[in-house]
N, CA and C of each residue as an Amber inpcrd file, in Angstrom:
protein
   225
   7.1100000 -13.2110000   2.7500000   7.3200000 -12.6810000   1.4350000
   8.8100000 -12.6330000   1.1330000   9.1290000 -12.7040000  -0.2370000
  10.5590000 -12.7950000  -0.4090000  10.9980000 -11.5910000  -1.1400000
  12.0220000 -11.2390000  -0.8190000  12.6390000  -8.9780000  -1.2260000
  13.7540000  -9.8280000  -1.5460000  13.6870000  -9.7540000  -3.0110000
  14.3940000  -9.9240000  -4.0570000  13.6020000  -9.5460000  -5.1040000
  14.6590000  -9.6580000  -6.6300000  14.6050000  -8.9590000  -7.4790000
  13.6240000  -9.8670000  -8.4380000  13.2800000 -10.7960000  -8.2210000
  12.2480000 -11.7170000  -8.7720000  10.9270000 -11.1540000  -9.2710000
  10.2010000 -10.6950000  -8.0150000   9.0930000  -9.9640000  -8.2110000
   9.1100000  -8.3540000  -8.1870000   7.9860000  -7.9660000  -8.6990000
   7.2890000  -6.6980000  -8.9350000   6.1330000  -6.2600000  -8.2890000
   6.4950000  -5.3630000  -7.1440000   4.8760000  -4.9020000  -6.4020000
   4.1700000  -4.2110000  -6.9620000   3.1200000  -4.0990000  -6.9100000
   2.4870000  -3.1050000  -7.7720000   0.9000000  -2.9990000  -7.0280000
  -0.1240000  -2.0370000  -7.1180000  -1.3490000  -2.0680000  -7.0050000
  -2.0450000  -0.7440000  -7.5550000  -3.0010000  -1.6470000  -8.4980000
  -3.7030000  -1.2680000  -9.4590000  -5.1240000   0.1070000  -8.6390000
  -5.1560000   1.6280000  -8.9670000  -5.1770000   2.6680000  -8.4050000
  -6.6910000   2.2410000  -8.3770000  -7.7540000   1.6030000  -9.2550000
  -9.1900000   1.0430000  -9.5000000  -9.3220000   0.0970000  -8.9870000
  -8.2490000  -1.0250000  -7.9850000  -8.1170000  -2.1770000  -7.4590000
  -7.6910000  -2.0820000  -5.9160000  -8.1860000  -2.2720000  -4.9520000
  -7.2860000  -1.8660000  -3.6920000  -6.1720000  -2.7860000  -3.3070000
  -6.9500000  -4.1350000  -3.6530000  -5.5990000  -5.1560000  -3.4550000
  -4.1020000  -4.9250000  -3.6820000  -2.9570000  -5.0280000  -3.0700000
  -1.4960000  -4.9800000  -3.4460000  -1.6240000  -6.1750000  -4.1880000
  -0.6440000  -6.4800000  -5.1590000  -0.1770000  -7.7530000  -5.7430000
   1.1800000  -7.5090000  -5.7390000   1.6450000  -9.1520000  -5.9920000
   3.1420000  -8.9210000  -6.6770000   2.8410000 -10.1510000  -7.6460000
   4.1760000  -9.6150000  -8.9640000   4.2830000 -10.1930000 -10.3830000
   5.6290000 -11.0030000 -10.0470000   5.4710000 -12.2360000 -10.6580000
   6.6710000 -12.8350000 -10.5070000   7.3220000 -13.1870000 -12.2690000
   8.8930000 -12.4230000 -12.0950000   9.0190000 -12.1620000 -12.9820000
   9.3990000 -13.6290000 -13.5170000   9.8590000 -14.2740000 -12.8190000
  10.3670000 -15.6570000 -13.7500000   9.2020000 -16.6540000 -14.4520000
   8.0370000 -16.3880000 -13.8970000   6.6650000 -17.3240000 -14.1700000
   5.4330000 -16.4380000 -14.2600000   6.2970000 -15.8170000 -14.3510000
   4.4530000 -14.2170000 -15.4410000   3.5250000 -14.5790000 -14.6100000
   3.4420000 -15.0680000 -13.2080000   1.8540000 -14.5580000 -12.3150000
   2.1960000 -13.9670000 -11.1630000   0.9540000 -13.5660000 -11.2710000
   0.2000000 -12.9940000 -10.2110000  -0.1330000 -13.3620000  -8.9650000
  -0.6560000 -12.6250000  -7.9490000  -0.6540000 -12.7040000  -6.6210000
  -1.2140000 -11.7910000  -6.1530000  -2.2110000 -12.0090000  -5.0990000
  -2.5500000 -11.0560000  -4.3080000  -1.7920000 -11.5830000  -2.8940000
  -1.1460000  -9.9120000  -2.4250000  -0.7610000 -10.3220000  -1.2430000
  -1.1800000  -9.8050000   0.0740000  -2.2170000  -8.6680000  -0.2000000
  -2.9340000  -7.8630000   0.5250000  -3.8300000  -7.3120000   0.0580000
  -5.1200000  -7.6870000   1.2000000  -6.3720000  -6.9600000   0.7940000
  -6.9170000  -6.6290000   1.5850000  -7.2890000  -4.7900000   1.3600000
  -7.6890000  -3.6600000   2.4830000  -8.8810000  -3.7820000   2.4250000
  -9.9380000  -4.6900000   2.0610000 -11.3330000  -4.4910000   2.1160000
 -11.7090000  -4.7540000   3.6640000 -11.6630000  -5.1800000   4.4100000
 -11.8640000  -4.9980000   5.8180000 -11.4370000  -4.0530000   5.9760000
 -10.5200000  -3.1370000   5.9480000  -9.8300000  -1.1770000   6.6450000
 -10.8960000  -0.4330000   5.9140000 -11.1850000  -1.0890000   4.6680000
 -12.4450000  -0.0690000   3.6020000 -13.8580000   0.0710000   4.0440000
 -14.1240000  -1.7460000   4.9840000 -15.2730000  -1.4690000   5.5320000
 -15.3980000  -1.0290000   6.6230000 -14.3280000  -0.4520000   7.3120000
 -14.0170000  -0.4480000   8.8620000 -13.7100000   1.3450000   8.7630000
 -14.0620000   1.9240000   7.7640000 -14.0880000   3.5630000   7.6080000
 -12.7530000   4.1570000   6.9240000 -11.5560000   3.3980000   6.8300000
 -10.5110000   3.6570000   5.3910000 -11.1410000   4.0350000   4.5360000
 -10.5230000   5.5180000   3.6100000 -11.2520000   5.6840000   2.5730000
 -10.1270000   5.3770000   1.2130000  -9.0230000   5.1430000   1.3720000
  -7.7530000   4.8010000   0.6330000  -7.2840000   3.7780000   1.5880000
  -6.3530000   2.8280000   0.7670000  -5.2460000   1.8900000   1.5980000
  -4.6750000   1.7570000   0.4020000  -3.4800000   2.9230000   0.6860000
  -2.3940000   2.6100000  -0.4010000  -0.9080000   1.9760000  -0.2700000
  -0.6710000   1.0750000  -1.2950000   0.7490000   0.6450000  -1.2290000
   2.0610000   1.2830000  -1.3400000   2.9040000   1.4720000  -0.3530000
   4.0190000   2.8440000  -0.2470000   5.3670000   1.6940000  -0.4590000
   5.6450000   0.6580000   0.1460000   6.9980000   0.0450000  -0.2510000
   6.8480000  -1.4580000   0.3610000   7.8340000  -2.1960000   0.3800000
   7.9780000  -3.5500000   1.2420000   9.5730000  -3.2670000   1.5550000
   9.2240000  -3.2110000   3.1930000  10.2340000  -3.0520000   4.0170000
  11.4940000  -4.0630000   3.9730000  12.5040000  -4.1260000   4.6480000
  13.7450000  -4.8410000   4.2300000  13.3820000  -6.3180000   4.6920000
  12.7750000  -6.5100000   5.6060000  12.2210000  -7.2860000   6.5920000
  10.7950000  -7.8810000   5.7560000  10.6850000  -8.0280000   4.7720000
  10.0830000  -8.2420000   3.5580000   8.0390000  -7.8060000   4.1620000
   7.9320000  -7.1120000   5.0930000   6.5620000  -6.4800000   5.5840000
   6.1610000  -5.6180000   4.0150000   4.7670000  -5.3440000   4.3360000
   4.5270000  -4.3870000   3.1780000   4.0340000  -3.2090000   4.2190000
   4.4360000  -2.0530000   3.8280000   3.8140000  -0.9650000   4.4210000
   2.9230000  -0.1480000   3.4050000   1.8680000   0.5970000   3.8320000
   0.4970000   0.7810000   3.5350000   0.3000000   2.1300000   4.1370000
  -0.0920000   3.0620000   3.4100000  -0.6320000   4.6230000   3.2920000
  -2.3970000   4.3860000   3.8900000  -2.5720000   4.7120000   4.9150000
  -4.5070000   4.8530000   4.8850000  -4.6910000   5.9930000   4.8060000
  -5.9280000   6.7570000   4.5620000  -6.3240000   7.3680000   4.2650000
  -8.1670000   7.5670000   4.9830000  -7.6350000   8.1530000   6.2820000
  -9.4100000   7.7030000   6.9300000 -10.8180000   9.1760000   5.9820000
  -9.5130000   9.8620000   6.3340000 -10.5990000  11.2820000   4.9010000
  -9.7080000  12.5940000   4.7220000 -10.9550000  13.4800000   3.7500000
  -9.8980000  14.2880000   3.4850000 -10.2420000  15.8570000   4.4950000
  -9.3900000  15.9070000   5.2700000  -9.8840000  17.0260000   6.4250000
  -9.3590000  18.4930000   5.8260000 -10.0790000  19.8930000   5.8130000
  -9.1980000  20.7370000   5.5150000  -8.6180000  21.0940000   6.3650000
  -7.4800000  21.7000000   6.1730000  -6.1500000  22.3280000   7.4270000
  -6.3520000  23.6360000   7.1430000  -6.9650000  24.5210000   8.0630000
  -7.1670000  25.7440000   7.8780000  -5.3390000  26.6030000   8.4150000
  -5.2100000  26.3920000   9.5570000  -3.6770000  26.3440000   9.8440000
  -2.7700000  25.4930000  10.2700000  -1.5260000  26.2810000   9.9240000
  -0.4800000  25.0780000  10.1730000   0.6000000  25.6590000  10.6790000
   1.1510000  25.8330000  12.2830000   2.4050000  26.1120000  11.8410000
   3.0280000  24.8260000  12.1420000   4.3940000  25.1470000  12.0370000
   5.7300000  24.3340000  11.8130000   7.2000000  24.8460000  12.7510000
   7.6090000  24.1810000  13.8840000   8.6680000  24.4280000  14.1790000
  10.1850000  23.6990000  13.8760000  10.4400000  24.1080000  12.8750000
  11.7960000  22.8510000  12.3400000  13.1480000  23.4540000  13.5060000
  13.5380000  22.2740000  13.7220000  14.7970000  22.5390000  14.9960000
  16.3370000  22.4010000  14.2920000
């Protein structure tokens, strides 16, 4: 993948696929698709950034658990 200012990542919140828009030639692209993580018990696979190293990194989401407690030790 190429990290430049060309394209636009984006993925549509009703669509799981990531795409990117290329701005010089108005299309489209799919460049990732979580339907295997969706059938494999993912209940989200969201798009968070594309790393410098032009990777895409991806939010899953296996469910939503409640956290009855929490602590926290900040150092």
């Amino acid at each position: 993948m190429v990290h430049d200012s060309r394209f636009v990542f984006y993925q549509d919140i009703l669509d799981e696929p990531m795409r990117r828009f290329n701005i010089t030639t108005g299309s489209s692209e799919r460049i990732v698709d979580c339907r295997s993580l969706l059938e494999g018990g993912i209940q989200r696979c969201g798009f968070e950034a594309v790393m410098p190293d032009g990777l895409v990194a991806l939010r899953l989401t296996r469910g939503g658990h409640d956290v009855f407690s929490l602590e926290l030790h900040v150092r």
